[in-house]
N, C-alpha and C positions, 0 to 999 in steps of 0.2 A: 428458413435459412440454413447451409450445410455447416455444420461444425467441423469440417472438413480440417485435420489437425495442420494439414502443408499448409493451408490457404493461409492460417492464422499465424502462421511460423514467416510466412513471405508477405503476408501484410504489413505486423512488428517488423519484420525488416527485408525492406523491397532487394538489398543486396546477397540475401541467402541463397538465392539459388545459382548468383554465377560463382559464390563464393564454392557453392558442394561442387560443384562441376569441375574448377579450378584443383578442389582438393582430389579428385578419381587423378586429373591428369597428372597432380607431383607424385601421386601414388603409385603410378604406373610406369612415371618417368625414371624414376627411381627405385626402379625393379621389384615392388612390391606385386604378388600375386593377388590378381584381380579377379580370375576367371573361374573361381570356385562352381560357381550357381552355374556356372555355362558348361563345365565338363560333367555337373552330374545331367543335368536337363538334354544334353550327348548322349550320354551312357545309355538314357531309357528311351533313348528316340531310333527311329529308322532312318537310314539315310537318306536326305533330302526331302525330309517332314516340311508339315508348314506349322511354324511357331506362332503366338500370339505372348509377346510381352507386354504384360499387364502391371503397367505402374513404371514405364521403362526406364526413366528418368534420362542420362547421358548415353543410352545404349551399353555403358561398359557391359554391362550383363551377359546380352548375345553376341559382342563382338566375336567369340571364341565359336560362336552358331554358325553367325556366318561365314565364318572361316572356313569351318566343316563342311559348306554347301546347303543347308538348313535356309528355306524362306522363313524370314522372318519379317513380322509386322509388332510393331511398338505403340501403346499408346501411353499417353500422360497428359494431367494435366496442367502442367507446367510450359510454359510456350519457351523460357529461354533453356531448358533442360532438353527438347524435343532438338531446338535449332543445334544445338552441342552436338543429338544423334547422328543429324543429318549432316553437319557438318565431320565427323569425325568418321561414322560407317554410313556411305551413300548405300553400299549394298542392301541394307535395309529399308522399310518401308514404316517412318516415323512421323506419327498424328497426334495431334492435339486434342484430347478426349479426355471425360470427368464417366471414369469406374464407377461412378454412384449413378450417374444416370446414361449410359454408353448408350452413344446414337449411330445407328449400322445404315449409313448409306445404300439403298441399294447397288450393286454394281460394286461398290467399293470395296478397299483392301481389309477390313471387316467382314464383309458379305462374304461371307465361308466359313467351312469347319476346319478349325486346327487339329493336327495331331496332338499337341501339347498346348498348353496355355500356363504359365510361371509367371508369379510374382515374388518377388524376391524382394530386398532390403526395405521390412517393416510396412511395405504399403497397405497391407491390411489394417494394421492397426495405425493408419493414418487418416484413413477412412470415416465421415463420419458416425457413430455407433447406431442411428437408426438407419441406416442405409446402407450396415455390409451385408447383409442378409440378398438383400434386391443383388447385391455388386455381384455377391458369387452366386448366384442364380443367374444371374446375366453372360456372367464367363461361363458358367454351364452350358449354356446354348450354342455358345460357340464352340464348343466341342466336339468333334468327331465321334460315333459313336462307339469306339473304341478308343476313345482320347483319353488322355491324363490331363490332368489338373493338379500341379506343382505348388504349392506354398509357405514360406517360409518370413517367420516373424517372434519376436520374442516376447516373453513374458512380461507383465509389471505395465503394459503399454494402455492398458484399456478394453484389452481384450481377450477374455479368458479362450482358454484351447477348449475347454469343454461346450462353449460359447461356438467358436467355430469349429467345431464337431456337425454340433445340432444345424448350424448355418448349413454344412455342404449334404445333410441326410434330407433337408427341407429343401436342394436343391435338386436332388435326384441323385446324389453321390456317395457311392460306400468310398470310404476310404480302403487302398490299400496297401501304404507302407506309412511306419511314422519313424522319423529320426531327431537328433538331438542338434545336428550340425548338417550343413551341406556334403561334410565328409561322410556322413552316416553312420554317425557316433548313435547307440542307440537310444530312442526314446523312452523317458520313465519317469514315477511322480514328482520327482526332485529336477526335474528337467526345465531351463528357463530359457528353451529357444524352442522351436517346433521347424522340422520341415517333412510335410506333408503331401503323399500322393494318393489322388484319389480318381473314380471312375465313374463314369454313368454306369449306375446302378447296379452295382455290385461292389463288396465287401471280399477283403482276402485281408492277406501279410497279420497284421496282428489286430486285424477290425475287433475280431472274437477273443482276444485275448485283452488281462489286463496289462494295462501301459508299465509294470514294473517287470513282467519278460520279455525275456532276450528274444530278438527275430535273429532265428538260422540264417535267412537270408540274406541280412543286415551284412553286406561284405563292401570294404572301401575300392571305388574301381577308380581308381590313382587322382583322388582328391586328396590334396596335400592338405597343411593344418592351416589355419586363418577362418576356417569356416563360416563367420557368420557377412562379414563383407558387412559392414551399415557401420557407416560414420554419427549416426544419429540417434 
């Protein structure tokens, strides 16, 4: 049986998930900046990539994608979280699917490689802990093979960074960039959020370096502050 941490958060209480959903919209209704994850996952993309969000919940994520003109495909396992996507961004293409065990219809909106694939607000470590390993082995495949693989999750959750290191090397992925916030604050030992980009099979940005130096590279491309976006 999955230890899946959403399952047990929305079984305790069958109301949680339209209550999150409800809370993105007073969020957004009321001019708070939503789109963090969405203009950096921009920034490293080409135009008119094809996205895979992984763990998408309301879509707020890639609204700002597909604004930009970005396909974008959504999965989750949450079914009234998905109808929220569908309901809110039809230009999206939003499925009901368990990241622990992703099942790729043939033909279907799955069956491809993304240029990107992003998971954003803590779904990794929602995941349950014998079965992230498979999850990001799984989004691996769906990668292009010049794809990125975006992840972004905080500490204290269940799931050490050093943990999901070794997850994305055993999946065929060097990392290469690490930051502290979606802004790209930089990453370092004292660091209690991670956002992480990584490649099939190869290693740059600060793979070979320890995580207490600065990445040159590391420059904010007009990601305002709120960075970490998770109500949870």
């Amino acid at each position: 049986m999955s230890k899946n941490r959403w399952r047990a958060i929305v079984a305790n209480n069958p109301e949680h998930s339209q209550s999150y959903a409800d809370r993105w919209k007073e969020l957004e209704r009321t001019g708070h900046d939503i789109d963090g994850e969405g203009r950096l996952i921009d920034a490293i993309s080409q135009r008119g990539s094809t996205i895979l969000d992984a763990g998408c919940g309301t879509g707020r994520a890639s609204r700002s994608l597909l604004a930009a003109g970005h396909s974008v495909v959504g999965v989750d396992l949450d079914p009234v979280l998905v109808a929220a996507a569908q309901d809110d961004y039809p230009a999206g293409e939003w499925l009901v699917g368990d990241l622990e065990k992703l099942e790729v219809e043939p033909g279907g909106p799955l069956d491809r490689r993304f240029d990107v694939v992003f998971s954003a607000g803590n779904v990794m470590a929602f995941l349950d802990p014998a079965r992230r390993a498979s999850a990001i082995a799984s989004l691996a495949l769906r990668l292009a093979d010049d794809g990125k693989l975006v992840v972004g999750f905080g500490a204290g959750r269940g799931y050490e960074f050093e943990d999901f290191f070794a997850d994305l090397s055993a999946a065929g992925l060097g990392i290469q960039q690490r930051f502290s916030t979606w802004q790209l604050d930089p990453f370092g030992p004292d660091s209690d959020f991670l956002v992480c980009i990584a490649r099939p099979g190869r290693a740059g940005g600060d793979a070979a370096r320890g995580p207490d130096e600065d990445d040159e590279g590391a420059r904010p491309v007009g990601i305002d502050a709120g960075g970490r976006y998770s109500l949870l």
